[in-house]
Kinemage of the C-alpha trace (Angstrom):
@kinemage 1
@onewidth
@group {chain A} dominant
@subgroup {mainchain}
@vectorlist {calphas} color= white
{ca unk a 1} P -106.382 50.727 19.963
{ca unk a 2} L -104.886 49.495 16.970
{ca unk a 3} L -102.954 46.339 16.518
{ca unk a 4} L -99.369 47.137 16.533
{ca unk a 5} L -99.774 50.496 18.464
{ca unk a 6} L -96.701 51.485 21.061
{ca unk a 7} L -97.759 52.334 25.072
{ca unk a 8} L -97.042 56.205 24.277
{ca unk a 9} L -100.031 56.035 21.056
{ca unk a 10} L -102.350 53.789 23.262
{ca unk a 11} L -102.082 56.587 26.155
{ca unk a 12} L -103.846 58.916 23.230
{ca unk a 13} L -106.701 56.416 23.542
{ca unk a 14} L -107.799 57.826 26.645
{ca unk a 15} L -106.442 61.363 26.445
{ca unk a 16} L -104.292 63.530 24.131
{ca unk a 17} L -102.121 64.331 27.355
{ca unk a 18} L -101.543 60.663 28.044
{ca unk a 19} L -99.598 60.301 24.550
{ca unk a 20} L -98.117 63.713 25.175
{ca unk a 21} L -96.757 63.697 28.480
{ca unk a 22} L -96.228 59.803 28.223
{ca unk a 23} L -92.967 58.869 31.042
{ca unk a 24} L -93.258 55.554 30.836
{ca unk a 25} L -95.949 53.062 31.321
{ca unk a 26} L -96.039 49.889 33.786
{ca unk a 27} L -97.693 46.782 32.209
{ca unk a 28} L -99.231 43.393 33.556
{ca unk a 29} L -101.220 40.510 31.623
{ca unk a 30} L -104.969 40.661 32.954
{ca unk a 31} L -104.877 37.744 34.023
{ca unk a 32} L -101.605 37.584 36.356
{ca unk a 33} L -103.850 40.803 37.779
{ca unk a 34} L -106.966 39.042 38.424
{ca unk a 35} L -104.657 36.655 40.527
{ca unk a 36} L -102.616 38.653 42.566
{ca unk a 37} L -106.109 40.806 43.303
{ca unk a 38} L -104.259 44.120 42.850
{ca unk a 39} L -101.542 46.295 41.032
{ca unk a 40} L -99.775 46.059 44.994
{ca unk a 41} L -99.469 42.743 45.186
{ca unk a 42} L -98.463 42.352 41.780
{ca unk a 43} L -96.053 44.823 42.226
{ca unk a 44} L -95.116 43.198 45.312
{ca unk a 45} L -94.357 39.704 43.738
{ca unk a 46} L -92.750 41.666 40.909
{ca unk a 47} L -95.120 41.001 37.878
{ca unk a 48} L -94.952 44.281 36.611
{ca unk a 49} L -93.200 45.675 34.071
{ca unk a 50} L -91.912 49.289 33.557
{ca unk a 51} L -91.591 49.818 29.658
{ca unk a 52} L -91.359 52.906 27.234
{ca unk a 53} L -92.729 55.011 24.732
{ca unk a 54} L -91.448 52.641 22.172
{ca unk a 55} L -93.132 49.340 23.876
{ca unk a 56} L -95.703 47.684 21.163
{ca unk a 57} L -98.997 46.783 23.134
{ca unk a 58} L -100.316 43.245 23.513
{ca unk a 59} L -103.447 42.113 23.455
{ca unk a 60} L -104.332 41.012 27.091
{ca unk a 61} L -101.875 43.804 28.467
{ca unk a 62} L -102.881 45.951 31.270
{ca unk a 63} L -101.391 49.257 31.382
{ca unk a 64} L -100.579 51.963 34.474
{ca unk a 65} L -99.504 55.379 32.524
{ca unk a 66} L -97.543 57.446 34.560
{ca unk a 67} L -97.252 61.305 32.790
């Protein structure tokens, strides 16, 4: 995706309906991930974020979409 591109444009990346239907999007830095072992018990230990359409993607970022 391009630098500078907001969660709801990245979505399009994978799918037209991603951008489209975009609700929100829950985010996590890879490597927080690769710690905790999984989006649970990052969730758990409250390393994820829930951000919006408007939310400008960083490099390093990995992204749940929820449509």
């Amino acid at each position: 995706i391009p630098k500078g591109s907001t969660a709801k444009r990245a979505g399009r990346a994978i799918h037209s309906d991603f951008e489209e239907k975009f609700i929100r999007a829950e985010v996590i830095l890879w490597e927080d991930l690769l710690r905790m072992g999984s989006f649970a018990s990052a969730r758990e230990s409250g390393l994820i974020r829930t951000e919006g359409k408007d939310y400008v993607v960083k490099d390093g970022d990995v992204i749940e979409f929820k449509i």
